[in-house]
C-alpha positions as CSV (number, residue, x, y, z in Angstrom):
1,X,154.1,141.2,57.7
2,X,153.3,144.6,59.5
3,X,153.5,146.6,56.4
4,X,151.3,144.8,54.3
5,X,148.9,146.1,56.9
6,X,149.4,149.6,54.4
7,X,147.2,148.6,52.0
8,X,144.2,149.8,53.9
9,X,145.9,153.2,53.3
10,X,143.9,152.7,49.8
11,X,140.2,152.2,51.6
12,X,141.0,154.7,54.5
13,X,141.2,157.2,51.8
14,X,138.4,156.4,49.5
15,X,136.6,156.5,52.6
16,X,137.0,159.4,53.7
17,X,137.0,161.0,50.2
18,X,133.6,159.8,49.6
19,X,132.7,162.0,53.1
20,X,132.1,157.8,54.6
21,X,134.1,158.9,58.0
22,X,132.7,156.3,60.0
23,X,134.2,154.1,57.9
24,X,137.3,155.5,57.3
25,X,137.6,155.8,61.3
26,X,137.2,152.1,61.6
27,X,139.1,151.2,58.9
28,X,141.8,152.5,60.0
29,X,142.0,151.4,63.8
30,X,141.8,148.0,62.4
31,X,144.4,148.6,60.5
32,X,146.1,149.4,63.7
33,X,145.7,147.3,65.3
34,X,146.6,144.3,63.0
35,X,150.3,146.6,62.8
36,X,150.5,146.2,66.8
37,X,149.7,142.8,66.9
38,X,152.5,142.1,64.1
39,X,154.8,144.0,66.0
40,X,154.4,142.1,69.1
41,X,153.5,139.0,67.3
42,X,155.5,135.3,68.4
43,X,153.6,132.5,67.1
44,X,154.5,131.1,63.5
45,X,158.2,131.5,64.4
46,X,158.3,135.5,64.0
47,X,160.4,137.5,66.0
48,X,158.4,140.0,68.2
49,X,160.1,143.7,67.6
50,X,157.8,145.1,70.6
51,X,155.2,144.7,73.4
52,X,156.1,141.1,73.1
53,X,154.7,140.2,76.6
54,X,151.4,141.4,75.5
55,X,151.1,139.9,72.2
56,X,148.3,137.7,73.3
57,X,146.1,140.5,74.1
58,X,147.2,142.7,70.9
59,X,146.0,139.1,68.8
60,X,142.8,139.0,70.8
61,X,142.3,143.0,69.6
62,X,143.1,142.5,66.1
63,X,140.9,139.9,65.7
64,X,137.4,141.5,67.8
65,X,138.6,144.6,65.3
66,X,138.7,143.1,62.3
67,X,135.6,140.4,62.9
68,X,133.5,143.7,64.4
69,X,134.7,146.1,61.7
70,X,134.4,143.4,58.9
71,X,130.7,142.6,59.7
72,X,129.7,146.7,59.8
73,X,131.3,147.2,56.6
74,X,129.6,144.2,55.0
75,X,126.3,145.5,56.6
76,X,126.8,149.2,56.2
77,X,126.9,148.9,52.5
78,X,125.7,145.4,51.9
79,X,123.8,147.2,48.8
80,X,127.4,147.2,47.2
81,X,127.8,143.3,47.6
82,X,128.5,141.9,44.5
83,X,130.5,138.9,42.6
84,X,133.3,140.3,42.4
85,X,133.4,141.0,46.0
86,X,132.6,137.6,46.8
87,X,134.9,136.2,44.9
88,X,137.7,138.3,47.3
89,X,136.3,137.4,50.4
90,X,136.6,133.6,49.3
91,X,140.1,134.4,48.9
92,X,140.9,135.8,51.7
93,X,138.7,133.3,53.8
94,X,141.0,130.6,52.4
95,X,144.4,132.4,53.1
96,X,143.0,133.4,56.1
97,X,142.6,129.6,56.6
98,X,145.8,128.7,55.3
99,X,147.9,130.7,57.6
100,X,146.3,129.6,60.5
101,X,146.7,125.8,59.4
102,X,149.1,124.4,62.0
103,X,145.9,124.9,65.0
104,X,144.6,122.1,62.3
105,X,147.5,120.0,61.5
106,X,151.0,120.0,63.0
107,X,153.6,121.0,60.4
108,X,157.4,121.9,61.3
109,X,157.9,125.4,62.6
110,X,159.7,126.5,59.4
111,X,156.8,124.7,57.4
112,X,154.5,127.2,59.4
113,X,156.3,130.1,58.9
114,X,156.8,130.0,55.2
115,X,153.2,128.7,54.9
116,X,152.5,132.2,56.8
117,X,154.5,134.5,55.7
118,X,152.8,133.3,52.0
119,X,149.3,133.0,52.9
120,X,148.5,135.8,55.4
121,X,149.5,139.2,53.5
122,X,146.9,137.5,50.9
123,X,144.4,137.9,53.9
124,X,145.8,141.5,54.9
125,X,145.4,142.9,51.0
126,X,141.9,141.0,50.4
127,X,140.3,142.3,53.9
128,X,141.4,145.6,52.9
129,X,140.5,145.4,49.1
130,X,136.7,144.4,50.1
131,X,136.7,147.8,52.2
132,X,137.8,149.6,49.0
133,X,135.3,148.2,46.8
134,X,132.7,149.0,49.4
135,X,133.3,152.3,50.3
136,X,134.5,153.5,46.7
């Protein structure tokens, strides 16, 4: 789950090729973020590999990151919005969605999981494809 987290690599570099360093800054401390938390992370059945105590507080980062980040993107070059960006943040909305199902309905831990481990990279490469479109 951690390294799908690299496909911001992709915007952090069009970012800052196109001289948008802001973006590029918060870009990538999002995508930091969302690698701690991973790392640390114990719901769905994963196995934390580190700061496992804290994983609460990492999830709580990742998401302020990504909700604050997401929102200044979107506004900072909301002249850029166009179909085929909506039709990628419908996407991700819905595996965003989808892998955090079971606060919803109840399903069996491995149910979870697999549901998880299916439906939230989706969300990791469609966050961070929006930032590409917007910033290229």
């Amino acid at each position: 789950m951690t390294l799908t987290n690299l496909y911001a690599l992709r915007a952090i570099y069009t970012a800052y090729n196109n001289k948008y360093y802001f973006a590029s800054i918060i870009i990538t401390l999002t995508c930091l973020a969302s690698i701690v938390y991973h790392l640390s992370e114990t719901k769905h059945g994963m196995n934390s590999l580190c700061l496992t105590k804290y994983s609460d507080i990492t999830l709580n980062i990742d998401r302020f990151l990504a909700t604050i980040v997401g929102w200044t993107i979107l506004w900072n070059f909301r002249h850029k919005i166009n179909i085929e960006l909506f039709v990628y943040d419908i996407i991700s909305l819905i595996a965003q969605g989808l892998s955090e199902s079971q606060h919803v309905i109840h399903l069996p831990l491995k149910t979870e999981k697999i549901l998880y481990l299916n439906t939230h990279p989706v969300w990791h490469f469609c966050a961070f494809h929006c930032a590409y479109l917007l910033v290229k």
